[in-house]
OpenMM code with the backbone's topology and positions (N, CA, C; nanometers):
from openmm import Vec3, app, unit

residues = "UNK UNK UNK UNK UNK UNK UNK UNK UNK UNK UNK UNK UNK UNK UNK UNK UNK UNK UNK UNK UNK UNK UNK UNK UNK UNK UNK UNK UNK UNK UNK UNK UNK UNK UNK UNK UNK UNK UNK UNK UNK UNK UNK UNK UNK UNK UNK UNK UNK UNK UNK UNK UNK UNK UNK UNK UNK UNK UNK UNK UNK UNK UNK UNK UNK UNK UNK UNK UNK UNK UNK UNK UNK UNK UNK UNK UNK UNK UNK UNK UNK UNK UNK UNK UNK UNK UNK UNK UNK UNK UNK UNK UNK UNK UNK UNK UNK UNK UNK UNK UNK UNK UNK UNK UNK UNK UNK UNK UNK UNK UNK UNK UNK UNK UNK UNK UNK UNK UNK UNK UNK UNK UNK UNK UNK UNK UNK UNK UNK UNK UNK UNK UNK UNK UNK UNK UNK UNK UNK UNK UNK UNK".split()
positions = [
    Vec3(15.6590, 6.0565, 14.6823),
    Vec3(15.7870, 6.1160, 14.6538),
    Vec3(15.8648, 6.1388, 14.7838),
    Vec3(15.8196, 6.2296, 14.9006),
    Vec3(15.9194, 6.2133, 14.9985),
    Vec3(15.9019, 6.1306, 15.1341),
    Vec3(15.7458, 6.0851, 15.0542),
    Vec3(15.7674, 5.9330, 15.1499),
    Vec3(15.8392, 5.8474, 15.1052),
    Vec3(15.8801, 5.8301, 15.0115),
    Vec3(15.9888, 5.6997, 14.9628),
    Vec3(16.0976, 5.7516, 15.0187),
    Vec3(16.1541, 5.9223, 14.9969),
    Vec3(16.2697, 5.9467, 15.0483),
    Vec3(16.3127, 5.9574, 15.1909),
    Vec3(16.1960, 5.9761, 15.2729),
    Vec3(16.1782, 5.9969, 15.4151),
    Vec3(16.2404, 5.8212, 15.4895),
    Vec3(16.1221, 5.7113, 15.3957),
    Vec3(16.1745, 5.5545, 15.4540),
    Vec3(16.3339, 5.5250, 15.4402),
    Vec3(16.3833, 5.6218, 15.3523),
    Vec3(16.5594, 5.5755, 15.3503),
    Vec3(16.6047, 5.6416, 15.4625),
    Vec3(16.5449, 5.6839, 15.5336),
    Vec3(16.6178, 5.8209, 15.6637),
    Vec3(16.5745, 5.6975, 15.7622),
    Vec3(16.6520, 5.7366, 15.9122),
    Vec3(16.6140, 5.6609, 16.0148),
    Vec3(16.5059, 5.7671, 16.0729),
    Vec3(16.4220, 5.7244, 16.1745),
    Vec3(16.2877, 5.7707, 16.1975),
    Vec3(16.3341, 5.8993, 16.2819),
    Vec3(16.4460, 5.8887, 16.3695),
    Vec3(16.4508, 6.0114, 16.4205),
    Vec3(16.5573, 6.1459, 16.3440),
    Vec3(16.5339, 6.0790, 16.2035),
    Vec3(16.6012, 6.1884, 16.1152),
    Vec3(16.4454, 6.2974, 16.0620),
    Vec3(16.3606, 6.2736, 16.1045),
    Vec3(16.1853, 6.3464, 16.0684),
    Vec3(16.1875, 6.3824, 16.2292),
    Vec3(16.0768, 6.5131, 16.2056),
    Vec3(15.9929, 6.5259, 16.3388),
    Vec3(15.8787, 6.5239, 16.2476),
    Vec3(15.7808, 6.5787, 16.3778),
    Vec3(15.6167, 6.5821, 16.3933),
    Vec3(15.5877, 6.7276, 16.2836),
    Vec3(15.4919, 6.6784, 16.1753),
    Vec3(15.4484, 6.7596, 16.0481),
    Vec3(15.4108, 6.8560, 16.1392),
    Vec3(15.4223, 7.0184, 16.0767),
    Vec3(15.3490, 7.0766, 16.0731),
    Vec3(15.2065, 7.1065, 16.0497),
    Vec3(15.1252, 7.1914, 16.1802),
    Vec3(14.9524, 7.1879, 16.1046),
    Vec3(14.9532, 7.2471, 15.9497),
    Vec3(14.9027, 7.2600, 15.8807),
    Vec3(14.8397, 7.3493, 15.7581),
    Vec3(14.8433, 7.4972, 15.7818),
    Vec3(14.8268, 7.5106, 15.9256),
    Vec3(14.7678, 7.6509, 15.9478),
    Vec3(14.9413, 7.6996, 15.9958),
    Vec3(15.0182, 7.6336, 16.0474),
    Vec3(15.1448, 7.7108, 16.0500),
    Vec3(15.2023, 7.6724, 15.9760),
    Vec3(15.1850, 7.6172, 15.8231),
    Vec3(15.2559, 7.6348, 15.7100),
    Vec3(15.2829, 7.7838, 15.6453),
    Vec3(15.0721, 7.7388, 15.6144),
    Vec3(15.1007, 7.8861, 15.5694),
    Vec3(15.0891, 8.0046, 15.6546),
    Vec3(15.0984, 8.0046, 15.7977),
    Vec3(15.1709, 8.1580, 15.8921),
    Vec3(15.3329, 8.1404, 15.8264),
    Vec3(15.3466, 8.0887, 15.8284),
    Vec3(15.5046, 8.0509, 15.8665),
    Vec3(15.5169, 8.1144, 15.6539),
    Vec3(15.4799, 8.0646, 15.5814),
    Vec3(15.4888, 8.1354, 15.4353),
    Vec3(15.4274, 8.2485, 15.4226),
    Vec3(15.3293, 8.3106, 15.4661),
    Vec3(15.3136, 8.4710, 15.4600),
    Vec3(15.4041, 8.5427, 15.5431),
    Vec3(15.4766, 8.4772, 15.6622),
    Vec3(15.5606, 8.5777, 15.7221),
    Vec3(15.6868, 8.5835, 15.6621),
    Vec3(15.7351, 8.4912, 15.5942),
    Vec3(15.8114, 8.4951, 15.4901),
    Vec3(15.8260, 8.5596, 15.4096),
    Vec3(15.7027, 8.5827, 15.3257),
    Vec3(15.6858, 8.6907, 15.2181),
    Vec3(15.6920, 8.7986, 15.2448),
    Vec3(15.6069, 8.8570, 15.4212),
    Vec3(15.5873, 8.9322, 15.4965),
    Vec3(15.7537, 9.0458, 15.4975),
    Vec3(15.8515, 8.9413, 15.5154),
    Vec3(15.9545, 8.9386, 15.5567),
    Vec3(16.0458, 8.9980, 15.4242),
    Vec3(16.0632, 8.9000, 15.3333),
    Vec3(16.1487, 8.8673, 15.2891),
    Vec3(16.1023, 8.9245, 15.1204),
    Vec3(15.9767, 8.9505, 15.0911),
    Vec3(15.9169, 8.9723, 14.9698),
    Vec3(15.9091, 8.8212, 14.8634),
    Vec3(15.9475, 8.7328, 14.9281),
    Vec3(15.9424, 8.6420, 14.8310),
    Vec3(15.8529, 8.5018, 14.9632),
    Vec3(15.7631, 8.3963, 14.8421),
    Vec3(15.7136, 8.3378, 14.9575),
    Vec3(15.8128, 8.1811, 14.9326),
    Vec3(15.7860, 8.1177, 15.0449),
    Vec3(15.8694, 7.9726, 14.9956),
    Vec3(15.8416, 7.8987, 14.9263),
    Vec3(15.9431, 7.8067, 14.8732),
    Vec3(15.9560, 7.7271, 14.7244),
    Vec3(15.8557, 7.6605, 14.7728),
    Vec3(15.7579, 7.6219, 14.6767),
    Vec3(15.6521, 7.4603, 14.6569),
    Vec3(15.7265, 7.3524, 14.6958),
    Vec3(15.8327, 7.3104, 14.6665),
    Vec3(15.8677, 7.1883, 14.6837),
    Vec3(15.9451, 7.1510, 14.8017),
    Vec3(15.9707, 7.2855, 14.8961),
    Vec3(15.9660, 7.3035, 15.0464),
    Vec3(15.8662, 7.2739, 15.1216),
    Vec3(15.7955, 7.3378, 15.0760),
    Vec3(15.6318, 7.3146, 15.1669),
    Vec3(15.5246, 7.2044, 15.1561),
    Vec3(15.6082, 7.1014, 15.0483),
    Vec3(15.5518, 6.9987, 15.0168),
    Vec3(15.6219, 6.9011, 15.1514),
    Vec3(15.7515, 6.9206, 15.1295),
    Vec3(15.8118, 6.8019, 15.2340),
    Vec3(15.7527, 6.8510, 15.3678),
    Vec3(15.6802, 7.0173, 15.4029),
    Vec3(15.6461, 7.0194, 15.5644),
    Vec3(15.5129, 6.9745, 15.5215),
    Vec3(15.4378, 6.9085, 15.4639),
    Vec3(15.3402, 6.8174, 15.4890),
    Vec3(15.3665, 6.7031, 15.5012),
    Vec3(15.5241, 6.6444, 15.5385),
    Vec3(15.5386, 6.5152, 15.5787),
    Vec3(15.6450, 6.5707, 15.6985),
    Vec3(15.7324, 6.6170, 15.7342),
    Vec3(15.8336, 6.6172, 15.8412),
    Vec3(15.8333, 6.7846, 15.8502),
    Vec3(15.8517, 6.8363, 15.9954),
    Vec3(15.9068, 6.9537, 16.0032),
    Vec3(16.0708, 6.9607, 16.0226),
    Vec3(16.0825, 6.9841, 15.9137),
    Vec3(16.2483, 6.9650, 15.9034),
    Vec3(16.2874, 6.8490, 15.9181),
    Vec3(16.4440, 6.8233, 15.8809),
    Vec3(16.5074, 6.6715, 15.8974),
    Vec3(16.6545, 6.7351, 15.9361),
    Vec3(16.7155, 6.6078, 15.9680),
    Vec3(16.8190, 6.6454, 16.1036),
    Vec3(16.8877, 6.4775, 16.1062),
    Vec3(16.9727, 6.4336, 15.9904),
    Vec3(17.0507, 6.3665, 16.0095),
    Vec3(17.2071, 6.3514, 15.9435),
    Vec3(17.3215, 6.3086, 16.0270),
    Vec3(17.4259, 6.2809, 16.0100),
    Vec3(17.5265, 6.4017, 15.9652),
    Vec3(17.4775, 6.5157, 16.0822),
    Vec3(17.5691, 6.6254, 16.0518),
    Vec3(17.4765, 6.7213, 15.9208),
    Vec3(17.3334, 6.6840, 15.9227),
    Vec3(17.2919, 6.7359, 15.7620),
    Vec3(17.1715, 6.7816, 15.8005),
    Vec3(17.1026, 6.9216, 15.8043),
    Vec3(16.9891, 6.9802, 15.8123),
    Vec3(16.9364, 7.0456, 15.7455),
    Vec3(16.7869, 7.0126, 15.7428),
    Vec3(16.6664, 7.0935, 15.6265),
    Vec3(16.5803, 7.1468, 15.7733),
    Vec3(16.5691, 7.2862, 15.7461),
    Vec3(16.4821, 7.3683, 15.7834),
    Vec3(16.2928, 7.3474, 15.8426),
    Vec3(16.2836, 7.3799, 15.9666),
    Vec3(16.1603, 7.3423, 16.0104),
    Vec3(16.1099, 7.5214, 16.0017),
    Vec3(15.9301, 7.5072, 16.0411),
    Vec3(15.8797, 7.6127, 16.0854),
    Vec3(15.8258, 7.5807, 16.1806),
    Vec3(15.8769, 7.5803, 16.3312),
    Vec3(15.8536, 7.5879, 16.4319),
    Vec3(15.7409, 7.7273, 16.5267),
    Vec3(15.6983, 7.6253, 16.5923),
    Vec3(15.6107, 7.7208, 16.7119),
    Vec3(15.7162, 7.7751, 16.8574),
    Vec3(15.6571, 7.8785, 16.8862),
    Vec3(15.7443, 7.9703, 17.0063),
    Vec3(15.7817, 7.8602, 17.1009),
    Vec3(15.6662, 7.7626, 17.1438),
    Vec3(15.6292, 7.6750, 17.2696),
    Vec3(15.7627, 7.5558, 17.2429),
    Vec3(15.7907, 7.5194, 17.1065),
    Vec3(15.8631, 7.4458, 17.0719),
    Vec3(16.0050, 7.4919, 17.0782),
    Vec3(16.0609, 7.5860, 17.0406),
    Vec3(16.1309, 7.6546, 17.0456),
    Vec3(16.2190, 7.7000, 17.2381),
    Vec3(16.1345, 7.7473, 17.2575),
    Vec3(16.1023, 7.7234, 17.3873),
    Vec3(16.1436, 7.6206, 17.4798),
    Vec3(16.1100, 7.4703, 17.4384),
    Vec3(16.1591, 7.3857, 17.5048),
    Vec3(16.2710, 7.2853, 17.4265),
    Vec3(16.2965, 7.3333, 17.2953),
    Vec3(16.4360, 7.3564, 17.2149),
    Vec3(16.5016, 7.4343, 17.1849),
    Vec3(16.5803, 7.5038, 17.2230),
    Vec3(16.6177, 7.6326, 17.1713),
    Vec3(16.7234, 7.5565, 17.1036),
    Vec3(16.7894, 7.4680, 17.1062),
    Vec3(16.8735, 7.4888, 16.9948),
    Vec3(16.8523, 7.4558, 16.8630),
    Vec3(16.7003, 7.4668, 16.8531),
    Vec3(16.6697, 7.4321, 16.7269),
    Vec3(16.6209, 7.5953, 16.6318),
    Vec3(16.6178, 7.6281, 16.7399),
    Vec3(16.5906, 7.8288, 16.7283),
    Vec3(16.6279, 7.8492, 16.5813),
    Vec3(16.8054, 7.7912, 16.5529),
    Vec3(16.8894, 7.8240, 16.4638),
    Vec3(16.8362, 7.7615, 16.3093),
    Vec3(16.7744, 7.6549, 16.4053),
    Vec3(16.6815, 7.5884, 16.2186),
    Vec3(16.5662, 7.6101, 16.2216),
    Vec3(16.4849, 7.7047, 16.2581),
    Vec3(16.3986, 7.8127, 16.1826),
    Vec3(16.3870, 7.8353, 16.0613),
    Vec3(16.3339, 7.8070, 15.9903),
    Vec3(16.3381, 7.8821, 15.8595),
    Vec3(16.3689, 8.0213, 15.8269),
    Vec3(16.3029, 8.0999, 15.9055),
    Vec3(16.2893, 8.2428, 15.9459),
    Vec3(16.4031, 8.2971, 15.9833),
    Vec3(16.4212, 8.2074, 16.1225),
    Vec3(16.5148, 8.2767, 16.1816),
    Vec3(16.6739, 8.2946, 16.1584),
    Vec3(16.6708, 8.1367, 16.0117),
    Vec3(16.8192, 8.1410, 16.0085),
    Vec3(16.8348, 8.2040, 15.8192),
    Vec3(16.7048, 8.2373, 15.7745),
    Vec3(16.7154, 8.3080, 15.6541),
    Vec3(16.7207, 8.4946, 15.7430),
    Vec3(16.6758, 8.5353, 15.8152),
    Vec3(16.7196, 8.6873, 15.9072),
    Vec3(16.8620, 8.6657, 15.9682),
    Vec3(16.9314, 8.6029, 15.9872),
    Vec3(17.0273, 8.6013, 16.0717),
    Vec3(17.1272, 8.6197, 15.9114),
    Vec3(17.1157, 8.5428, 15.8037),
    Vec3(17.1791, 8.5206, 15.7059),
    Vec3(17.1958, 8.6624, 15.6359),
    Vec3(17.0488, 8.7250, 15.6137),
    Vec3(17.0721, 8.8400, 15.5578),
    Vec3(17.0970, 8.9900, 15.6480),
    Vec3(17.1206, 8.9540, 15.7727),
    Vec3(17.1558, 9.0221, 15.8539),
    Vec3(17.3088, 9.0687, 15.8387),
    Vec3(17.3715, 8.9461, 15.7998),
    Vec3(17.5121, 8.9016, 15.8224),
    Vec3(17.5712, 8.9145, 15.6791),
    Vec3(17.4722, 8.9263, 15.5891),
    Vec3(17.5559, 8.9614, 15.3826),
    Vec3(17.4459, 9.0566, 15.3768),
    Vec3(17.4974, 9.0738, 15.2540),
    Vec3(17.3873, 9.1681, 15.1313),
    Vec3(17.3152, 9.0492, 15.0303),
    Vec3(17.3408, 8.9134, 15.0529),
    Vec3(17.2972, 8.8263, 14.9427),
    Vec3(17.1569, 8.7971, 14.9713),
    Vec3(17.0764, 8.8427, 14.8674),
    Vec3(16.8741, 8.7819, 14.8928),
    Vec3(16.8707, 8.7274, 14.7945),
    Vec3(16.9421, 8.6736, 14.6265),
    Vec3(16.8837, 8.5898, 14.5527),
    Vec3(16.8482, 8.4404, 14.6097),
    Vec3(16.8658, 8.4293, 14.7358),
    Vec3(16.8848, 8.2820, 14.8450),
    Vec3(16.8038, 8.2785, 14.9199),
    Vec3(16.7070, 8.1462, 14.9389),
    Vec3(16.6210, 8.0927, 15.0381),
    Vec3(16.7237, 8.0127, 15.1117),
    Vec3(16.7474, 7.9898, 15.2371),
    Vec3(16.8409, 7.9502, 15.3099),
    Vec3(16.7657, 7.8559, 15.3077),
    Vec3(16.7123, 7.7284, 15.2978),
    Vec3(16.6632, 7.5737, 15.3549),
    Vec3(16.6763, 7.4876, 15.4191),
    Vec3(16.8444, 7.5202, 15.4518),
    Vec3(16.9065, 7.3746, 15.5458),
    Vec3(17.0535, 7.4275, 15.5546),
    Vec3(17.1636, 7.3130, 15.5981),
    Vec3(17.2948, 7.3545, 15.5786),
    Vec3(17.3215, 7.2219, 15.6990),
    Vec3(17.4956, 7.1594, 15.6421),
    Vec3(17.5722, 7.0816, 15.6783),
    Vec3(17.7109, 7.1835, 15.7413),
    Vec3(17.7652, 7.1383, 15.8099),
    Vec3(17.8910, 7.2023, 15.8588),
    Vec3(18.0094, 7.2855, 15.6908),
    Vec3(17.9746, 7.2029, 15.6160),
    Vec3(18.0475, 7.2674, 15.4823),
    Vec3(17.9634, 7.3721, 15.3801),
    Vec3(17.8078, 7.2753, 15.4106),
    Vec3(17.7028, 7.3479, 15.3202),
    Vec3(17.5790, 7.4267, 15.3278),
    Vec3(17.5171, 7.5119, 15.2606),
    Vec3(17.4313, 7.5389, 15.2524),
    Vec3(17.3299, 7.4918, 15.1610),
    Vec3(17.2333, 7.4718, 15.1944),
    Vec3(17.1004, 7.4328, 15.0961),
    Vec3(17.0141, 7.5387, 15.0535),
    Vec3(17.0058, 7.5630, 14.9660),
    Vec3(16.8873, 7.7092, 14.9021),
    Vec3(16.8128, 7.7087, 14.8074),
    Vec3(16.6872, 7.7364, 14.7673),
    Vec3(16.6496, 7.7571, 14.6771),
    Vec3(16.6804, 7.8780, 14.5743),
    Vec3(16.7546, 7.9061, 14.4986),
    Vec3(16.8062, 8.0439, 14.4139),
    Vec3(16.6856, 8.0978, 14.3488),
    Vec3(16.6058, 8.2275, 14.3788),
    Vec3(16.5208, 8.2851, 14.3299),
    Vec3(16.4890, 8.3210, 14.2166),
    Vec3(16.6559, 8.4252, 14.1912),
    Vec3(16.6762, 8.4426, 14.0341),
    Vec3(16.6614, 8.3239, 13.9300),
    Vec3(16.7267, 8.2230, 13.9486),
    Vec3(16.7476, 8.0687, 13.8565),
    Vec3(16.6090, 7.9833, 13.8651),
    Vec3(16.5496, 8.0244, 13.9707),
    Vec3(16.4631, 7.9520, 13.9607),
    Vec3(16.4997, 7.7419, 14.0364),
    Vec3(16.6254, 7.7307, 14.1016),
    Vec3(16.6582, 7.6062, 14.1162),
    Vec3(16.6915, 7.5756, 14.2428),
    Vec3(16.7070, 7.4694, 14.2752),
    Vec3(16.7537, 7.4595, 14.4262),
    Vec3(16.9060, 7.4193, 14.4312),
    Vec3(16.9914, 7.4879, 14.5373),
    Vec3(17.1274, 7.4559, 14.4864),
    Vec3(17.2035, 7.4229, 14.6347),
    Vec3(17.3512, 7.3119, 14.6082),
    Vec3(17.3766, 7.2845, 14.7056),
    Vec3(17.5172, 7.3965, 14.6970),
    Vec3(17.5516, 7.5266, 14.8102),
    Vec3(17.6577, 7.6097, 14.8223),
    Vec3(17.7327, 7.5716, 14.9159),
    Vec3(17.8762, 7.6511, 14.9102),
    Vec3(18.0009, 7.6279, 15.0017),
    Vec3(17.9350, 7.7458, 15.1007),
    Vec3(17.9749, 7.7282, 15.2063),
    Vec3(17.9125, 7.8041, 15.3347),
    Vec3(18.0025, 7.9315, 15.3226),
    Vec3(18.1764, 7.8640, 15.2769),
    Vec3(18.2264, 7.9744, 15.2925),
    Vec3(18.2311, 8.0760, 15.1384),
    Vec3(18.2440, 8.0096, 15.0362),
    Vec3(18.3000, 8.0717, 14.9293),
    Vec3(18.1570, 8.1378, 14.8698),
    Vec3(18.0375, 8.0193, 14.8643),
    Vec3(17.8890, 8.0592, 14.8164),
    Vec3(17.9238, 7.9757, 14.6380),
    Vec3(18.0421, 7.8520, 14.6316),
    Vec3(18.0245, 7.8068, 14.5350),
    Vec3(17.9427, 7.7230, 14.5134),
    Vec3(17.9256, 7.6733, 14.3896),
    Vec3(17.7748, 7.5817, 14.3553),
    Vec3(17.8330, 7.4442, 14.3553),
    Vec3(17.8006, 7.3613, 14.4471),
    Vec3(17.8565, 7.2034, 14.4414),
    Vec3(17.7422, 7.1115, 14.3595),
    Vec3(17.5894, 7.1735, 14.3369),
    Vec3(17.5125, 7.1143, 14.2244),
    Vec3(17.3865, 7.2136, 14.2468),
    Vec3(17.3359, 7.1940, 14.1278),
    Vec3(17.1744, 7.2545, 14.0632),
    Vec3(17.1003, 7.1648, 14.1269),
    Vec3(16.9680, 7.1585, 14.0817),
    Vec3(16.8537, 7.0697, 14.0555),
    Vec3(16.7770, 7.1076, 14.0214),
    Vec3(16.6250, 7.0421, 13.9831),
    Vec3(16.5795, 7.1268, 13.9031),
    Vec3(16.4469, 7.1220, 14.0712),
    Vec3(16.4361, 7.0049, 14.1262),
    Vec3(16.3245, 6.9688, 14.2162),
    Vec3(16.3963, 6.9797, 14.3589),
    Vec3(16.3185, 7.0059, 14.4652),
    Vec3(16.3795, 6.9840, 14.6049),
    Vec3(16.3706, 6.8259, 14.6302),
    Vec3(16.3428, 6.7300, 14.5753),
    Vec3(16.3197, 6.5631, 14.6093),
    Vec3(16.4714, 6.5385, 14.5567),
    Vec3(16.5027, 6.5868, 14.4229),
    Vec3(16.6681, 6.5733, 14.3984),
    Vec3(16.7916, 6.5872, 14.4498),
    Vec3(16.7522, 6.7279, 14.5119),
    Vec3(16.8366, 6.8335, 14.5597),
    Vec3(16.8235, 6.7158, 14.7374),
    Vec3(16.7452, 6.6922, 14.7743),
    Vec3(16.7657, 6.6076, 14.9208),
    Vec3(16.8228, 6.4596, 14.9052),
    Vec3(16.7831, 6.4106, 14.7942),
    Vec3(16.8675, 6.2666, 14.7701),
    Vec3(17.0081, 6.2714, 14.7545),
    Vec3(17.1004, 6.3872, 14.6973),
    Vec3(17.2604, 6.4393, 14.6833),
    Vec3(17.2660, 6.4884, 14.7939),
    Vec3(17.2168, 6.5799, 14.8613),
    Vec3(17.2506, 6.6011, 14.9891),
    Vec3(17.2848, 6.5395, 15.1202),
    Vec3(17.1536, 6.4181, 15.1164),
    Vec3(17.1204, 6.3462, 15.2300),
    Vec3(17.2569, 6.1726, 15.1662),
    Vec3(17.2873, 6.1702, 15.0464),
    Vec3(17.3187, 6.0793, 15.0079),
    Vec3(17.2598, 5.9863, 15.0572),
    Vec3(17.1652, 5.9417, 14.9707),
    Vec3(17.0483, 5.8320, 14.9760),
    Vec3(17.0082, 5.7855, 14.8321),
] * unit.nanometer
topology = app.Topology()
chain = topology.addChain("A")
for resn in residues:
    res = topology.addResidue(resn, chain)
    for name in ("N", "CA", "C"):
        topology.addAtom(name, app.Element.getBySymbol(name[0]), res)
């Protein structure tokens, strides 16, 4: 499933998978965090890419300090760090922040149960889905 979707991306639209073991740090501190843990069908694609990063269009990594470190401008696509910065900045938590384009946001909606593509500014719904493999093929237009 997101190896078929991954071969439509150019290679430096993927980085280097996450271990297992900072999946799930990276999903208990979440929960830790946030009371809710991350969608399945998030943590499915970080067993193939930590995050993706093409054509103005980003999905969310869980990065290490060391990495971070010698990227900081990737600091901002944290999973963590850019779902705290988000609810720092509203009162809105029915939202897993996942990604975001200069117009959009990517989220999984807690309440609904769906993954949805929002306006950054307004928080309107430009589509549902029911799977994150859907929700990245409209996004990524692929």
């Amino acid at each position: 499933m997101y190896t078929d979707f991954l071969s439509k991306l150019p290679d430096t639209a993927a980085y280097e998978k996450p271990t297992q073991e900072k999946i799930n740090d990276a999903d208990k501190e979440f929960y830790y965090l946030f009371e809710v843990g991350l969608p399945k069908d998030y943590i499915k694609l970080l067993h193939h890419t930590n995050g993706l990063s093409y054509d103005g269009r980003s999905i969310c990594g869980v990065y290490e300090e060391e990495f971070l470190t010698e990227y900081p401008r990737k600091k901002s696509m944290d999973i963590i760090r850019f779902n705290s910065s988000f609810r720092d900045m509203t009162d809105i938590t029915d939202y897993i922040l996942l990604g975001k384009s200069s117009i959009d946001y990517i989220v999984y909606n807690t309440s609904e149960k769906k993954y949805q593509i929002l306006s950054n500014g307004t928080m309107e719904s430009f589509g549902t889905f029911d799977s994150f493999i859907e929700l990245l093929y409209a996004f990524f237009e692929v």
